[in-house]
KEBA-187038 format. One record per residue (C-alpha): residue in one letter; y negated, z, x. Coordinates in steps of 0.2 Angstrom, whole numbers, plus 5000, padded with zeros to 4 digits. Layout:
aa = A, v = Y, w = Z, u = X
...
# end
This chain:
aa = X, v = 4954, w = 4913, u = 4936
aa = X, v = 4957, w = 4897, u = 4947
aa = X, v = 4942, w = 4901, u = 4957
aa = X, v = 4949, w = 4917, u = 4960
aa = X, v = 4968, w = 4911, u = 4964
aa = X, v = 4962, w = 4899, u = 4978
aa = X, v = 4955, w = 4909, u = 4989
aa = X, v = 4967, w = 4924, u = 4988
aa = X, v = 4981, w = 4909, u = 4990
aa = X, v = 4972, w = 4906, u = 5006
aa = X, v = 4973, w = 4925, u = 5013
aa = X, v = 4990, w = 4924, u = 5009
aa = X, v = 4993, w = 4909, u = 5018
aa = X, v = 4981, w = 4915, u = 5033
aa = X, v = 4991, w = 4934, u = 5031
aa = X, v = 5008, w = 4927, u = 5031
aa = X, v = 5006, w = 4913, u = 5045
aa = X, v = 4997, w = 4927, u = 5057
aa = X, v = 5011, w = 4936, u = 5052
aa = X, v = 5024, w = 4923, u = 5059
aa = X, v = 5017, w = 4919, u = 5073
aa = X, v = 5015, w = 4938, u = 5079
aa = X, v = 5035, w = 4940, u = 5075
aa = X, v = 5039, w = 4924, u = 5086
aa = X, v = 5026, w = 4932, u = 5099
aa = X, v = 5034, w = 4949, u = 5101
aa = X, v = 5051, w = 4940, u = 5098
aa = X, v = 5047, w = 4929, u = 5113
aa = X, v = 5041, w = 4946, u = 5124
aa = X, v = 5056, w = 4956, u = 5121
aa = X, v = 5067, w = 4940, u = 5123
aa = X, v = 5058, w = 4938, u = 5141
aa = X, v = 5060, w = 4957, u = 5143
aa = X, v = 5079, w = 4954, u = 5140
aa = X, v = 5080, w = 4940, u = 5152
aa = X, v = 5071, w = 4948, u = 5166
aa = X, v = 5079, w = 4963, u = 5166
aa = X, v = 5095, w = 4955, u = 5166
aa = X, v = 5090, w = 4946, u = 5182
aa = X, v = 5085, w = 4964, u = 5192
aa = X, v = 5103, w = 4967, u = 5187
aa = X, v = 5109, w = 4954, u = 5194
aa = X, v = 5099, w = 4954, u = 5209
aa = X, v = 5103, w = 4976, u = 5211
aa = X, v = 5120, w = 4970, u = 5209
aa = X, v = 5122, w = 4958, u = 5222
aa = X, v = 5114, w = 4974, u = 5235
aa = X, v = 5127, w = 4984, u = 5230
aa = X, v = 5140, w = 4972, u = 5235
aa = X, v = 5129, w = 4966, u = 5250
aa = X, v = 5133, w = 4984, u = 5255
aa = X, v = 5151, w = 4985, u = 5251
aa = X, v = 5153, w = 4969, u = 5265
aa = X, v = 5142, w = 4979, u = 5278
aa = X, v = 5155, w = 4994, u = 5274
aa = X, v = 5170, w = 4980, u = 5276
aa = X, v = 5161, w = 4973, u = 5295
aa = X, v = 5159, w = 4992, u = 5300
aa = X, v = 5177, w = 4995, u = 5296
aa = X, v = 5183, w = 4980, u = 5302
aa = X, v = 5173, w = 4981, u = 5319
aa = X, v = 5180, w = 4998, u = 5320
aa = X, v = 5199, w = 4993, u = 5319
aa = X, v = 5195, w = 4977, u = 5331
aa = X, v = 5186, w = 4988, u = 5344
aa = X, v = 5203, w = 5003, u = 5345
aa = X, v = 5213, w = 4988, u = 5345
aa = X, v = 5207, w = 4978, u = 5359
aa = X, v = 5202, w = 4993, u = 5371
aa = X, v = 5210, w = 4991, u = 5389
aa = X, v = 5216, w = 5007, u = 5403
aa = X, v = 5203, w = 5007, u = 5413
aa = X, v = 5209, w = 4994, u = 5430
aa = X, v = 5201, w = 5005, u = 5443
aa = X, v = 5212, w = 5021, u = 5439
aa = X, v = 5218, w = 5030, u = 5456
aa = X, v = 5236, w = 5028, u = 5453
aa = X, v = 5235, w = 5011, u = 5454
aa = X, v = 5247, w = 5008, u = 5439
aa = X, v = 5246, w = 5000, u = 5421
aa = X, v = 5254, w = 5008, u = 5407
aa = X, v = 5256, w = 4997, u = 5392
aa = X, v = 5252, w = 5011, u = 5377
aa = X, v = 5247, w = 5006, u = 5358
aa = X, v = 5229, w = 5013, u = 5356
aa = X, v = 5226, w = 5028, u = 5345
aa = X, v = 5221, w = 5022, u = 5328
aa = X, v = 5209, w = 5031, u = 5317
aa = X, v = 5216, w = 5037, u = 5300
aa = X, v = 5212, w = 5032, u = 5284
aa = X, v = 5203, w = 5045, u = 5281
aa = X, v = 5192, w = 5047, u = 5294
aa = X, v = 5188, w = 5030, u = 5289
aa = X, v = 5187, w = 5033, u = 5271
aa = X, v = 5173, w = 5046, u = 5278
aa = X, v = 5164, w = 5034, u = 5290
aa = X, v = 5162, w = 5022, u = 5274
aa = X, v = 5155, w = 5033, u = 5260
aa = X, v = 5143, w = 5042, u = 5273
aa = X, v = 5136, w = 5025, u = 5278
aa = X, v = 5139, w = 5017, u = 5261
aa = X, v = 5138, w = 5029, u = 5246
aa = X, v = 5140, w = 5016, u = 5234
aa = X, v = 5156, w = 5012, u = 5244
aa = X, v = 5175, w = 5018, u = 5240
aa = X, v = 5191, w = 5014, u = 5246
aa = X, v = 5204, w = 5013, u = 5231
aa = X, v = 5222, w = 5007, u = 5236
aa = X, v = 5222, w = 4993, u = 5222
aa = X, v = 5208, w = 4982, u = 5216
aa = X, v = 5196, w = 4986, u = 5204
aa = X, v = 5184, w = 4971, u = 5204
aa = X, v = 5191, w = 4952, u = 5206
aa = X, v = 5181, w = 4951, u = 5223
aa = X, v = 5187, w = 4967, u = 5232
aa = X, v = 5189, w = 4967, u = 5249
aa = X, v = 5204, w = 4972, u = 5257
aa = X, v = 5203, w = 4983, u = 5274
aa = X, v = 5208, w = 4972, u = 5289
aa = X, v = 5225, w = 4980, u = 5292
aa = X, v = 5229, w = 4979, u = 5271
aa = X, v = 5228, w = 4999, u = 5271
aa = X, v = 5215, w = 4998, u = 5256
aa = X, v = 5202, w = 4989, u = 5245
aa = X, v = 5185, w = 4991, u = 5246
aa = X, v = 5175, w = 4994, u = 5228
aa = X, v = 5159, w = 4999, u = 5221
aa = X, v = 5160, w = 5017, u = 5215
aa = X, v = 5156, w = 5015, u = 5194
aa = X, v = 5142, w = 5025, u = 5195
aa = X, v = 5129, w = 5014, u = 5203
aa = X, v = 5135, w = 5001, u = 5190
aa = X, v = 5133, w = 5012, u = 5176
aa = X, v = 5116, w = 5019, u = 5179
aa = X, v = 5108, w = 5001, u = 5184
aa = X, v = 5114, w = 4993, u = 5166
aa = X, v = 5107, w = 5010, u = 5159
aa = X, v = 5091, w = 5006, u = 5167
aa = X, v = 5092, w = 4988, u = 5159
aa = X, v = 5096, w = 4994, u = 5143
aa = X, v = 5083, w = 5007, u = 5143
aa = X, v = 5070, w = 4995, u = 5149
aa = X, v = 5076, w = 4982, u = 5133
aa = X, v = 5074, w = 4996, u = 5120
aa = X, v = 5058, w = 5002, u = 5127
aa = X, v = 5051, w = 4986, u = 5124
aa = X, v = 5058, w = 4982, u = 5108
aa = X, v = 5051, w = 4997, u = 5102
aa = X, v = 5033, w = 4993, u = 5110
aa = X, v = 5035, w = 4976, u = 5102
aa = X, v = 5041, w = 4983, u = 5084
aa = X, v = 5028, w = 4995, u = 5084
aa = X, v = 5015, w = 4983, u = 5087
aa = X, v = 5020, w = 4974, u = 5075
aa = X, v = 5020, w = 4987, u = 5062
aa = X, v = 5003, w = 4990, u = 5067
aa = X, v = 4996, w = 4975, u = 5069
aa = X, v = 5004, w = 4968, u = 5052
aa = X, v = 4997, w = 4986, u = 5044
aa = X, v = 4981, w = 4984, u = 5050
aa = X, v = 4979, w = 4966, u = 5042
aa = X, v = 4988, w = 4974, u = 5025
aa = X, v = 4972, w = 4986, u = 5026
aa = X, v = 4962, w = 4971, u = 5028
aa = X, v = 4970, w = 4959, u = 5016
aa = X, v = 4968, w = 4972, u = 5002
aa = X, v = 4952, w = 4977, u = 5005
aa = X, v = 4945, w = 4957, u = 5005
aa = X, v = 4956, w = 4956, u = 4988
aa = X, v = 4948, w = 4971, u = 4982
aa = X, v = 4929, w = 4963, u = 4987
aa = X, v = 4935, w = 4947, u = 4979
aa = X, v = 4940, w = 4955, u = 4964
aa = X, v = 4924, w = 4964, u = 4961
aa = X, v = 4914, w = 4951, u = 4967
aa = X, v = 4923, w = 4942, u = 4952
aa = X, v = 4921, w = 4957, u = 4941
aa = X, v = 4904, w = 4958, u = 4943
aa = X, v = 4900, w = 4941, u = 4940
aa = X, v = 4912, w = 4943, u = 4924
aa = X, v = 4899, w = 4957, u = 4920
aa = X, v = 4881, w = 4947, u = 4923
aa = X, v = 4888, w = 4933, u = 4913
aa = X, v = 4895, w = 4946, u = 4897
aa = X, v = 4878, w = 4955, u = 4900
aa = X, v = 4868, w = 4941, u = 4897
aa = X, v = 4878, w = 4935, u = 4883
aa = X, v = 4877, w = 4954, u = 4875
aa = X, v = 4858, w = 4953, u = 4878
aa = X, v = 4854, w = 4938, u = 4873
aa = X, v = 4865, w = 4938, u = 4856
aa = X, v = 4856, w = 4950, u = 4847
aa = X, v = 4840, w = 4946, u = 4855
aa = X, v = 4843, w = 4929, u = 4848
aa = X, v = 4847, w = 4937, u = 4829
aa = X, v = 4833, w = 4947, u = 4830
aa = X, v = 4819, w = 4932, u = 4833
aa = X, v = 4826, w = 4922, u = 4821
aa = X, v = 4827, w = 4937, u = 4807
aa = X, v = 4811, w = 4943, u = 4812
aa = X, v = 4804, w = 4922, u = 4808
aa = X, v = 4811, w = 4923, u = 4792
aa = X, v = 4804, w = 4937, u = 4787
aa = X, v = 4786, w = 4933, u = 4791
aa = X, v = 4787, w = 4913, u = 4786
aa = X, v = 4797, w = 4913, u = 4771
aa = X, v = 4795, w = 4923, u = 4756
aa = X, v = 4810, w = 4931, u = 4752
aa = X, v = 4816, w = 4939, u = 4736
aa = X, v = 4820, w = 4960, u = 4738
aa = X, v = 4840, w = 4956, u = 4740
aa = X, v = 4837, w = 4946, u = 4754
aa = X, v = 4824, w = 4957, u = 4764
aa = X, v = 4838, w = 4972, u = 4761
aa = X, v = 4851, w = 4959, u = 4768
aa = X, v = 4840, w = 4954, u = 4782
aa = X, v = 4834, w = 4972, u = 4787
aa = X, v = 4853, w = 4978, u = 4788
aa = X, v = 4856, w = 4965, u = 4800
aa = X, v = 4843, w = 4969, u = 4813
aa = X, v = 4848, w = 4988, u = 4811
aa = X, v = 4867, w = 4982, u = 4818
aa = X, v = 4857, w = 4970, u = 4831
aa = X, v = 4847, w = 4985, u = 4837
aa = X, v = 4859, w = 4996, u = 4837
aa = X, v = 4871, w = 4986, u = 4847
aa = X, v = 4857, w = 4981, u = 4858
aa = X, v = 4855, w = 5003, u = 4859
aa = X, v = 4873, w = 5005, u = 4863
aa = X, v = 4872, w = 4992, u = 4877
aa = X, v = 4859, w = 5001, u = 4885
aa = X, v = 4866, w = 5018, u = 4883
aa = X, v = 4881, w = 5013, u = 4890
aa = X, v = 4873, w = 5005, u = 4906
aa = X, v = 4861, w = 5019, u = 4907
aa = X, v = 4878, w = 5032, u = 4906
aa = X, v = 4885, w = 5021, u = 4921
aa = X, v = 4871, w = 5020, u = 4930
aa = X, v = 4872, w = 5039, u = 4931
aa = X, v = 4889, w = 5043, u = 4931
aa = X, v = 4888, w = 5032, u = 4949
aa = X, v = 4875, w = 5040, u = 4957
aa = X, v = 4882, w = 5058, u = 4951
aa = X, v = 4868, w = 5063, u = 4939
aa = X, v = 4878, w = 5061, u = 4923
aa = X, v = 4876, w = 5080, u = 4916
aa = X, v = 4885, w = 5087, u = 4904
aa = X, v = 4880, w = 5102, u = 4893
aa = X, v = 4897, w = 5110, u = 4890
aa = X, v = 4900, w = 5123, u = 4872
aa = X, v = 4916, w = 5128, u = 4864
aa = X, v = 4918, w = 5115, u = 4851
aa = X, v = 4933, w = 5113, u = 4839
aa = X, v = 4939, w = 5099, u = 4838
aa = X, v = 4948, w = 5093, u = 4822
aa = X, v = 4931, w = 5094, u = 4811
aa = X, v = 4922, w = 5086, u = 4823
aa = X, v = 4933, w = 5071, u = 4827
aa = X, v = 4935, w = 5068, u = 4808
aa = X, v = 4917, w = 5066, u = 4810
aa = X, v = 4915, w = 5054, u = 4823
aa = X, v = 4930, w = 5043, u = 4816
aa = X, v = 4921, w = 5044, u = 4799
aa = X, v = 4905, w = 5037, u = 4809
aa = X, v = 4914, w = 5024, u = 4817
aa = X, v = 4923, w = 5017, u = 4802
aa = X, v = 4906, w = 5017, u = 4794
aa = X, v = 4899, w = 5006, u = 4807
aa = X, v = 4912, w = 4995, u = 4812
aa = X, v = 4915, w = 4994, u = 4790
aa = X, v = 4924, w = 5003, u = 4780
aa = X, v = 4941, w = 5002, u = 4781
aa = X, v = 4939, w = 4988, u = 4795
aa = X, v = 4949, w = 5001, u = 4806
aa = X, v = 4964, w = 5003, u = 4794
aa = X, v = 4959, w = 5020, u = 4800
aa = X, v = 4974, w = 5035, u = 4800
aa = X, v = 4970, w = 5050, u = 4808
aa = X, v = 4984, w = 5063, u = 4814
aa = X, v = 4978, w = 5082, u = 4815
aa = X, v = 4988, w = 5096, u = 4820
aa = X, v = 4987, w = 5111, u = 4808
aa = X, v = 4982, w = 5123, u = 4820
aa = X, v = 4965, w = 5127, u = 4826
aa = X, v = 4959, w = 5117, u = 4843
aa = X, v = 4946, w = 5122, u = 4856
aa = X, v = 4939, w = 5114, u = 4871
aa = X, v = 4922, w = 5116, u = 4882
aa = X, v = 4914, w = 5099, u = 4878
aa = X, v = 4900, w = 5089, u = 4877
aa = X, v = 4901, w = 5083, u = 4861
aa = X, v = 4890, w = 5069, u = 4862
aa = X, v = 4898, w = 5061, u = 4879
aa = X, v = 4915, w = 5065, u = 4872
aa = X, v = 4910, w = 5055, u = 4855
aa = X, v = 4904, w = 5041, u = 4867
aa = X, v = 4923, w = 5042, u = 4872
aa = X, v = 4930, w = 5042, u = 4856
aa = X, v = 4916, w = 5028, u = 4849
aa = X, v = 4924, w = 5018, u = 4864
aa = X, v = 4942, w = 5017, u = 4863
aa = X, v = 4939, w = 5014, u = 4845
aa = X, v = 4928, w = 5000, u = 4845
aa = X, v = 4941, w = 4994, u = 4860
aa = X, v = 4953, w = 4996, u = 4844
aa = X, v = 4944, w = 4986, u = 4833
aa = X, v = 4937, w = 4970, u = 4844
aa = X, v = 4955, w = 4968, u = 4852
aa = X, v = 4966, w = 4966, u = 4835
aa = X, v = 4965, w = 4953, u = 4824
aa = X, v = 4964, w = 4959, u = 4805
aa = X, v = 4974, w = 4969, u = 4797
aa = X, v = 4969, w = 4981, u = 4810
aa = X, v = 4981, w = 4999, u = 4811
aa = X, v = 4973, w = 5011, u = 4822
aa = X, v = 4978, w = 5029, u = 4824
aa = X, v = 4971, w = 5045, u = 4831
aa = X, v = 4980, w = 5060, u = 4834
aa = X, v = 4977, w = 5078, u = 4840
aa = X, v = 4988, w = 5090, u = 4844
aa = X, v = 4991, w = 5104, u = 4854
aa = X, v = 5004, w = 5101, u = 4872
aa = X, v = 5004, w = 5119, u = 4879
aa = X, v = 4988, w = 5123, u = 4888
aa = X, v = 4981, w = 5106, u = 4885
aa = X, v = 4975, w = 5097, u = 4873
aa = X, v = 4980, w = 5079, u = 4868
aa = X, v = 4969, w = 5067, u = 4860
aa = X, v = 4980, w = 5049, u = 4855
aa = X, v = 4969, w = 5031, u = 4850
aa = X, v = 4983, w = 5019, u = 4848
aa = X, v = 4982, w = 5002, u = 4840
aa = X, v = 4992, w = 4988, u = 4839
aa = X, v = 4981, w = 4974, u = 4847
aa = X, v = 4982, w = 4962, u = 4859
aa = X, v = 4990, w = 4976, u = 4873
aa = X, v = 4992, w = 4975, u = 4891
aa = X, v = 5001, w = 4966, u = 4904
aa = X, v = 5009, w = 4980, u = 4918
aa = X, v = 4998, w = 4971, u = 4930
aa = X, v = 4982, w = 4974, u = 4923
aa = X, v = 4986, w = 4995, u = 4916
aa = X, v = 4980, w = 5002, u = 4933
aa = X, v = 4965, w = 4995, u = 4936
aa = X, v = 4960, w = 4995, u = 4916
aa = X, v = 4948, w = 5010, u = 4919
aa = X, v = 4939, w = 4998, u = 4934
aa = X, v = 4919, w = 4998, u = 4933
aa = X, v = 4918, w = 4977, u = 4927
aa = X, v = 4938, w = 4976, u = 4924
aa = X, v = 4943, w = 4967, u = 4908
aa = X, v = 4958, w = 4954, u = 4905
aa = X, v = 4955, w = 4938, u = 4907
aa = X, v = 4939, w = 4926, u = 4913
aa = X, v = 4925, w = 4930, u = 4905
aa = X, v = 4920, w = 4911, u = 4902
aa = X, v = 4935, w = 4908, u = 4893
aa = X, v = 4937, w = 4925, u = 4885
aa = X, v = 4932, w = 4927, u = 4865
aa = X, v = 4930, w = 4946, u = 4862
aa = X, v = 4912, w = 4951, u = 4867
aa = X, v = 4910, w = 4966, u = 4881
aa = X, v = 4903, w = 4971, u = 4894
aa = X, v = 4919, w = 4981, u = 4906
aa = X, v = 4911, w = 4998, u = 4905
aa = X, v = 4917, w = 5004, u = 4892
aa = X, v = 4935, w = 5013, u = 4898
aa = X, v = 4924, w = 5015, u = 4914
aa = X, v = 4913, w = 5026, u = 4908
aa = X, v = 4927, w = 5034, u = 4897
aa = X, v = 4937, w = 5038, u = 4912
aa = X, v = 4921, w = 5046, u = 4919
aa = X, v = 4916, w = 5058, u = 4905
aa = X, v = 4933, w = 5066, u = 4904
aa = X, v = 4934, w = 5066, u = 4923
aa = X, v = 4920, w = 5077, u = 4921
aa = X, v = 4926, w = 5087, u = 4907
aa = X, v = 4942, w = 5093, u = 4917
aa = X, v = 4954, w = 5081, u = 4909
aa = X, v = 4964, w = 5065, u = 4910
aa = X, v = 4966, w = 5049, u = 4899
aa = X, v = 4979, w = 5036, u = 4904
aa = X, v = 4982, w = 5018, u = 4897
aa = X, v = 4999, w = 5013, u = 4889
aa = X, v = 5005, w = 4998, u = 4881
aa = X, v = 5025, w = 4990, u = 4881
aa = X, v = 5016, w = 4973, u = 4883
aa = X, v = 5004, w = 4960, u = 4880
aa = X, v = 5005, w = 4959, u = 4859
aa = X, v = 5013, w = 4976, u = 4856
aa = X, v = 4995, w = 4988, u = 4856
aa = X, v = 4991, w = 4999, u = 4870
aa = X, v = 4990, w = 5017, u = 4869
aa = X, v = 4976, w = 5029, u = 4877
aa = X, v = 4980, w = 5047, u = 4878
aa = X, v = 4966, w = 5060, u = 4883
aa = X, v = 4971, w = 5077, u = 4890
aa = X, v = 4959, w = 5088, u = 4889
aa = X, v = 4960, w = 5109, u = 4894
aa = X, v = 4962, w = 5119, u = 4881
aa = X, v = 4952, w = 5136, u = 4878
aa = X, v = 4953, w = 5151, u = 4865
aa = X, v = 4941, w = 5151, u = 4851
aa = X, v = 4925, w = 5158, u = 4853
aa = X, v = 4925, w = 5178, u = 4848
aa = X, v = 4915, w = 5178, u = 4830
aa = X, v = 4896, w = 5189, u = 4831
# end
């Protein structure tokens, strides 16, 4: 397990520091964003008030002209009349002033700190709201559409390396499975391989009284046939990958024929090794089954039952009916299962722990394949347990079909 941990720690380290510094990137852009457009504000601002002096010169220039124009000295009567000029009104200046400056208003109290007043103290010159208003909007709009640019990049820069990060940890883990599976392979080949020799020497270099070669012989049979077993089950994976597992599907009743397979199991595993109770329902059960791939099923979670509980073993199977399915129970109360490890339990090469520290003998197909068979059936199974200790629970469901009509 350490040689897993270390390198998934380091794609965590590499995820969650690439992570960081995109954050303080896009935090830094939006922050520069904010910064900049403050400044264009600032900058549109001072026009706008650029503008309202202009309005204040043109005003003032206007009163200063009226006010300083002369009679004209070359008039033919000869004569000067001292007369006040005509002064424009305050609302043909008011006019002159938002025609030239639009931005421009004359208000008789200030609005702004910095408002001019006219020349004669008739009004105060101000910037209309509007051009305010619509210029921070601007700003504003500009900051939220690059927070969203930015926060959207993010999300998909950060989702992007969660698609990656889980699929590296996905090869890691069945890079580790599979060499979980070579090493329990070898071991499951080479196990009985190794009985077998060393049955067979004794058989042919020692003479051995009747008792012994009956011992002996019953020996290699369980060596060969879990050396058969082996190979079915690689052979059934094999094909169940490449999509040329075939069932042969018949009506088959179900409680007579899963006495019989659990009455085959207990024989072979040893009678009563199982502590073996098996739950029927009353009435009659039918499915279209194989039922040689669904005994591989049953044969499977059964031995799963009896190599991972330690003696005395409990193990229960029941069928019922559940409306129009059909629900096969193998439940034990073995070592169980950790919440982590029930959804991948039905992985091809999954099994709990490190296989060079791990005592019960396997190979990881097993649920695999049983997943697979009653995938192709139409059904369902699903692992439970309440925790490592308590058992585990594996509940098949399977549609349910009227019996055959008799002749």
């Amino acid at each position: 397990m350490a040689n897993r941990a270390q390198p998934l720690s380091l794609q965590r380290i590499v995820f969650l520091s690439v992570s960081v510094v995109l954050c303080l990137q896009v935090g830094w852009w939006i922050r520069l964003q904010i910064r900049e457009s403050g400044r264009l504000l600032e900058v549109s601002t001072r026009a706008l008030k650029a503008g309202r002096a202009q309005a204040w010169q043109m005003d003032s220039l206007t009163l200063l002209t009226t006010l300083h124009s002369q009679p004209d000295p070359s008039s033919r009567t000869g004569s000067v009349e001292g007369r006040h000029p005509t002064m424009p009104s305050l609302a043909e200046r008011r006019q002159a002033i938002q025609t030239a400056f639009p931005q421009v208003e004359l208000v008789p109290r200030p609005m702004a700190p910095d408002d001019p007043v006219l020349l004669d103290g008739a009004a105060y010159l101000t910037l209309r709201p509007g051009p305010l208003k619509e210029l921070e909007d601007q700003r504003w709009h500009a900051v939220f559409r690059a927070s969203t640019e930015g926060a959207f990049m993010v999300f998909a820069v950060l989702f992007g390396f969660v698609l990656l990060y889980r699929k590296l940890s996905e090869e890691v883990d069945l890079k580790l499975r599979q060499r979980n599976f070579t090493s329990a392979v070898t071991h499951e080949l080479k196990t009985p391989i190794a009985s077998l020799r060393v049955w067979t020497e004794t058989l042919f270099t020692r003479e051995l009284a009747q008792e012994q070669r009956q011992r002996i012989h019953g020996l290699m049979e369980k060596d060969l046939e879990r050396l058969n077993e082996l190979v079915g089950n690689l052979l059934d994976v094999a094909r169940a990958e490449s999509g040329s597992l075939v069932l042969h599907l018949t009506p088959l009743e179900l409680a007579p024929w899963l006495k019989g397979v659990c009455e085959g199991m207990d024989h072979r595993l040893g009678p009563g090794a199982l502590g073996l109770r098996l739950e029927v329902s009353p009435d009659p059960l039918w499915v279209d089954a194989d039922s040689k791939a669904l005994g591989t099923v049953i044969e499977n979670l059964l031995s799963n039952a009896y190599k991972y509980a330690a003696e005395p073993r409990k193990t229960t199977v029941t069928l019922d009916g559940d409306g129009d399915d059909v629900l096969l129970v193998v439940s034990d109360q073995g070592h169980g299962l950790s919440a982590k490890d029930l959804p991948r339990v039905f992985h091809r090469f999954f099994r709990v722990g490190d296989e060079m520290t791990r005592q019960v003998a396997g190979t990881g197909l097993g649920l695999f394949l049983v997943k697979e068979i009653v995938v192709r059936h139409g059904g369902d199974v699903r692992a439970s347990s309440r925790g490592v200790g308590f058992g585990s629970a594996f509940t098949i469901r399977l549609p349910r079909r009227n019996p055959p009509e008799e002749g």
